[in-house]
C-alpha positions in Angstrom: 10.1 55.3 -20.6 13.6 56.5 -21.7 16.8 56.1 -20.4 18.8 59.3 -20.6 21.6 58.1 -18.3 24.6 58.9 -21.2 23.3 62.0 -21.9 23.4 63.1 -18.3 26.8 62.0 -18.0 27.9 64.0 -21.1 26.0 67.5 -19.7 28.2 66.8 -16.3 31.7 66.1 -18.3 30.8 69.3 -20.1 30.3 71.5 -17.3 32.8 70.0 -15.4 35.0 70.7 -18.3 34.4 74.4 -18.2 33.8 74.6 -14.5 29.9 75.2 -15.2 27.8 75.0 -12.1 24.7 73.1 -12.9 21.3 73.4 -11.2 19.6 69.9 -11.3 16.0 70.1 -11.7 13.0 67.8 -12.5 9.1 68.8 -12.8 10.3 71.8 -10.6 7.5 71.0 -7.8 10.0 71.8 -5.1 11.0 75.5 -6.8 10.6 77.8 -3.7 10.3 74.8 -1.3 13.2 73.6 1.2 16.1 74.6 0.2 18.4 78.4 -0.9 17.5 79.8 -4.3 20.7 79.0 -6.5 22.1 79.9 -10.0 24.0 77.3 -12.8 22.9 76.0 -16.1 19.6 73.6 -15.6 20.3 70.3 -16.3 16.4 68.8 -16.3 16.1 64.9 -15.9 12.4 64.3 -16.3 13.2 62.3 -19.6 15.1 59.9 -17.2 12.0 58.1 -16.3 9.9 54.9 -16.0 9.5 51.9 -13.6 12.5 49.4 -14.8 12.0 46.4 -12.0 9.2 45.6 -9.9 8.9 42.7 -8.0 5.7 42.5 -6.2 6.8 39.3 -4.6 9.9 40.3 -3.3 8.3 44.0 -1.7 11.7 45.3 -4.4 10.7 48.6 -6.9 13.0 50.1 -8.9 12.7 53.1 -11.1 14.4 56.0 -12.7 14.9 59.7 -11.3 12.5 61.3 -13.6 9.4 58.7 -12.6 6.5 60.9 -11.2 5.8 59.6 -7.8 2.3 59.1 -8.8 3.2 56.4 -11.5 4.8 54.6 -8.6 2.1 54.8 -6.4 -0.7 53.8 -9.1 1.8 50.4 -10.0 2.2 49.3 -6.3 -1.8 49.9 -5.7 -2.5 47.5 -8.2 -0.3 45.0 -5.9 -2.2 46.3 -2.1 1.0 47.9 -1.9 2.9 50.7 -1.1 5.8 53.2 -0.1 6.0 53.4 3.4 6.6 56.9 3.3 4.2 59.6 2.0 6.1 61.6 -0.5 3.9 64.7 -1.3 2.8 64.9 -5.1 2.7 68.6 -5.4 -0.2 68.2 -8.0 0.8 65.2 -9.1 4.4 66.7 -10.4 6.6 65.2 -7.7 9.4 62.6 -9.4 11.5 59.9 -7.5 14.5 62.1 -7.9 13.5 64.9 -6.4 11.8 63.3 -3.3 14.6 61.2 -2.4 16.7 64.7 -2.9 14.6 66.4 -0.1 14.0 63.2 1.9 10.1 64.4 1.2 8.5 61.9 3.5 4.9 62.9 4.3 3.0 62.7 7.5 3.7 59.1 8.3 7.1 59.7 8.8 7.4 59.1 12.8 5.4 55.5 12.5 6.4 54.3 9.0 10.1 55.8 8.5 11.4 58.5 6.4 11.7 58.0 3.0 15.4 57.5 3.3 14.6 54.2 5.8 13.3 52.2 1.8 16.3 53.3 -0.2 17.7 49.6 -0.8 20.6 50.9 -3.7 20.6 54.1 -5.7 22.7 55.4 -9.0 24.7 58.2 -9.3 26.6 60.6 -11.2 29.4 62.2 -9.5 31.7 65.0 -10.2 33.8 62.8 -11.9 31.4 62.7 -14.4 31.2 58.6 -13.6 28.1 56.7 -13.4 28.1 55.0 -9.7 25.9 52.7 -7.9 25.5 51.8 -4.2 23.5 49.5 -2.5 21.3 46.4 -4.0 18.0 45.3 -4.1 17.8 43.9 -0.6 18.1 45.3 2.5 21.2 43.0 3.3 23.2 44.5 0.7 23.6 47.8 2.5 26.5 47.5 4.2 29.6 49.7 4.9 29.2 53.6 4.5 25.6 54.1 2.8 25.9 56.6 0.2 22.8 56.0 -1.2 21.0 57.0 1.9 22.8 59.8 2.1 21.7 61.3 -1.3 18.2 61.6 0.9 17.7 65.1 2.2 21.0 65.9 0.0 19.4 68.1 -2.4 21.3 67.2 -5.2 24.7 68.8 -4.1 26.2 65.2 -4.0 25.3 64.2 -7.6 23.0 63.4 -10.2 20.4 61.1 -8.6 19.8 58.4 -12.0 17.7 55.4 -10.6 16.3 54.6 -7.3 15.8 51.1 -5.8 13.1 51.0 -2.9 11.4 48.5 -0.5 7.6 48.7 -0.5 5.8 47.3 1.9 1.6 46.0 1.9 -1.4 48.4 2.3 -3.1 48.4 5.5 -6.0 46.1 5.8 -8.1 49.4 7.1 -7.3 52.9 7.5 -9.5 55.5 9.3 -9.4 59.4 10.5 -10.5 60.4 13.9 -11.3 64.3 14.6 -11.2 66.2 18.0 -12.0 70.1 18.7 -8.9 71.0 20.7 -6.8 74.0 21.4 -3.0 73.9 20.6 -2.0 73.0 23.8 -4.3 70.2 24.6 -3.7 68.4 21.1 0.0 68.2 21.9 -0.3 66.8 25.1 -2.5 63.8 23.5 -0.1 63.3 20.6 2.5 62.9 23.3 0.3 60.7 25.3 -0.4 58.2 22.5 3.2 58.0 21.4 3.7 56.2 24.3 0.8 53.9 23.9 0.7 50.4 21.7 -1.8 51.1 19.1 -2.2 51.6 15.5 -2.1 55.1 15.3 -0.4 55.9 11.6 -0.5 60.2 11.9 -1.2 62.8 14.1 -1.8 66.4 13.2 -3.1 69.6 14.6 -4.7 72.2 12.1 -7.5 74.2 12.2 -8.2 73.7 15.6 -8.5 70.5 14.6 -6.5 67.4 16.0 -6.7 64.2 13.7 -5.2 61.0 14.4 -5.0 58.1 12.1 -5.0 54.7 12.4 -3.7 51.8 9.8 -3.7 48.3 10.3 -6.1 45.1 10.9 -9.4 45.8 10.5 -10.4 44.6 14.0 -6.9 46.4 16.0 -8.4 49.6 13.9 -11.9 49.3 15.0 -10.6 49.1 18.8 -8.6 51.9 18.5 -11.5 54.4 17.4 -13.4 52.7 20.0 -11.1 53.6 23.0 -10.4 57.1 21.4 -13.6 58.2 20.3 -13.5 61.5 18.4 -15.5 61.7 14.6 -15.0 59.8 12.1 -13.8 61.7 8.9 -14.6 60.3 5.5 -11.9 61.3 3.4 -8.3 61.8 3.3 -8.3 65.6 3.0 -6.6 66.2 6.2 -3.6 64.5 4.8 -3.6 65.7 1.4 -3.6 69.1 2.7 -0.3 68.9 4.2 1.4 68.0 0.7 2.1 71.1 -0.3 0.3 73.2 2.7 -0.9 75.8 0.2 -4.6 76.0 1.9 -5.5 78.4 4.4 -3.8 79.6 6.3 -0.8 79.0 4.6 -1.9 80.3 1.3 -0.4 83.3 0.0 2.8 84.4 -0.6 3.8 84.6 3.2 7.1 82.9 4.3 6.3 79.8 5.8 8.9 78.2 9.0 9.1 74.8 9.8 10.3 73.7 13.5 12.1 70.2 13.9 12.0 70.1 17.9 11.4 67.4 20.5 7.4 66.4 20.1 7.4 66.5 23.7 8.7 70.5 23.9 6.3 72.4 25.4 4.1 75.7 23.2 5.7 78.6 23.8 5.9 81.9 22.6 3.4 82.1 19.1 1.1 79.6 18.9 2.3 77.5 15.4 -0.3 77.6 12.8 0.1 73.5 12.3 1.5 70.9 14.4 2.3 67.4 12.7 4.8 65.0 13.6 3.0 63.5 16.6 4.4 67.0 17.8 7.7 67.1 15.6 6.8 69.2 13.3 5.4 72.8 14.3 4.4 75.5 11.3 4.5 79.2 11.9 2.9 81.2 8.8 3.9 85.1 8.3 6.9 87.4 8.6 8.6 85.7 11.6 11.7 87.5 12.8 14.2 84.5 11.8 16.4 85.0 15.2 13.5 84.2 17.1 12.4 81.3 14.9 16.1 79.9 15.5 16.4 80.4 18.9 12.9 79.0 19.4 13.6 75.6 17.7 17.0 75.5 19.5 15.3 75.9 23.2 13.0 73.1 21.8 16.0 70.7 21.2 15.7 70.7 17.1 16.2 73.5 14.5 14.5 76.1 12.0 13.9 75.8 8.4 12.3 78.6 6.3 10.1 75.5 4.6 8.5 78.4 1.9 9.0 81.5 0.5 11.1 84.4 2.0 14.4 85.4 1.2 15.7 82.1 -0.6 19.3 83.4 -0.7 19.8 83.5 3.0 20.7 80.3 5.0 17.3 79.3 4.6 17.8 76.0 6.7 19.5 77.8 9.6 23.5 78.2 11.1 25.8 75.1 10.8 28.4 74.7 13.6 31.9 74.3 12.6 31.4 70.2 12.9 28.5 70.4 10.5 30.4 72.4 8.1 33.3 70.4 8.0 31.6 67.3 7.7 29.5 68.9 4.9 32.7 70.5 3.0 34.1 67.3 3.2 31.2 64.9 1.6 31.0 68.1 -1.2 35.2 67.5 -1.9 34.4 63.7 -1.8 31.7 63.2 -3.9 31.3 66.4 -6.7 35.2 67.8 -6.3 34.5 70.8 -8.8 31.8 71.8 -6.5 29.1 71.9 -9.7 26.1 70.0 -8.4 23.6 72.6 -7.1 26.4 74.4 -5.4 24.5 76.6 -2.3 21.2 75.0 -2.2 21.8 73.2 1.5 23.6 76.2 2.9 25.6 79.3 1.5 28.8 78.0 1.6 27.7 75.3 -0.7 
């Protein structure tokens, strides 16, 4: 447990000083993984770490950047508790820094919120080279224009990400996985069917042939659901851990991997994806996809394309901006990191 917070500030006055880009990087989990493929001087933050405030009582933890998710996870089990979002581990290498970066939110996201939704206050270093802080410890405190929420999905182009304060919330009293043999098509129509449905239902994935739903909650609104739905009852949590890094058949290889953000309720057309999650959100396409299509795909669907893995990392791998989106994004960049030397490129070519 170190805090390395001055000599991160020093490494950014440096390369500001000499106009340096730097390329912000903790265990590296994420290398190859949602955003472009960028150059500048590493500036590592994993010695930025350990859990500095938690207050079981008060549903409040806060920690440093470098902090592997996993530490987290083990301190708020020993209270019941937990994040409400899933933030894959990649192996167990995943820090807070890096998943608040990519907003990395896991396959609960629809039901329990992204992992932006818990951010309560957040430190920063800018490209001033001045150590900042936004937000508080309670949800109350976040008022006016939340920077600290929008460091999630940022990818480090807006600063150094130092400490992270998070609302947790209580483990479910029961949690269980239901499996059904079902064809694409027939999956997504039940996901959409249950979404608008009371019920406990905490996931919803397609993969394999496979739909599986789960369900957190009482003990006794969990037993009715898997009552009403039916479907086997599957005695891990390997459905779930397989998305974390979706490296598993038939995703493994070196193969580019897209990932749709549409409307869950957009019908299947064209290729059949490879994974559906998201209730219907989220829809995987594994292999050499002709990017064009892939684009013009997600935009019939009402969302976007990402190239999620692999590929050609220097191209725009998270797809077009219009000119709004660009200007609102050049304009946060001037704002926050001036110099343009945080992770310049990473969201989009143009920085």
């Amino acid at each position: 447990m170190a805090d390395c917070s001055s000599e991160l500030r020093d490494a950014v006055l440096e390369a500001i000083a000499v106009q340096s880009p730097l390329r912000i990087a903790g265990a590296g989990s994420k290398a190859g993984y949602f955003g472009r493929e960028i150059e500048g001087t590493p500036l590592d933050v994993t010695a930025h770490c350990g859990i500095t405030d938690y207050q079981p009582d008060e549903l409040v933890i806060s920690a440093r950047a470098g902090t592997p998710i996993a530490q987290i996870q083990a301190a708020l089990a020993g209270q019941d508790q937990m994040l409400p979002a899933e933030c894959p581990l990649f192996g167990g290498a995943a820090t807070l820094g890096g998943s608040v970066a990519c907003n990395a939110s896991g396959p609960g996201r629809p039901w329990r919120g992204a992992l932006r939704d818990s951010i309560l206050g957040l430190g920063l270093i800018n490209g001033r080279g001045e150590i900042l802080r936004y937000g508080g410890q309670v949800m109350k405190n976040v008022a006016g224009y939340d920077v600290s929420r929008l460091q999630a999905g940022a990818q480090g182009t807006l600063g150094v990400i130092t400490d992270v304060t998070l609302r947790v919330v209580p483990k479910p009293a029961r949690e269980i996985t239901l499996a059904y043999t079902l064809p694409a098509a027939a999956a997504l129509a039940r996901m959409v069917t249950l979404a608008g449905l009371p019920g406990p239902v905490s996931g919803a994935c397609w993969i394999g042939n496979t739909l599986y739903l789960r369900a957190s909650g009482t003990a006794a609104g969990v037993e009715d659901f898997r009552r009403r739905q039916g479907g086997d009852l599957v005695s891990d949590k390997a459905p779930w851990k397989a998305l974390d890094t979706l490296d598993n058949a038939p995703f493994s290889g070196t193969a580019p991997l897209w990932r749709l953000s549409v409307a869950p309720s957009s019908p299947l057309s064209g290729a059949e994806p490879d994974m559906i999650d998201w209730g219907g959100a989220l829809r995987f396409f594994a292999g050499g996809h002709d990017p064009v299509a892939m684009q013009d795909a997600a935009l019939a669907a009402g969302g976007r394309a990402q190239l999620w893995r692999g590929g050609d990392r220097h191209s725009d791998v998270n797809g077009p901006m219009s000119s709004v989106e660009k200007k609102l994004q050049q304009r946060l960049k001037e704002a926050l990191d001036p110099g343009g030397i945080f992770n310049p490129g990473r969201l989009f070519s143009d920085g």
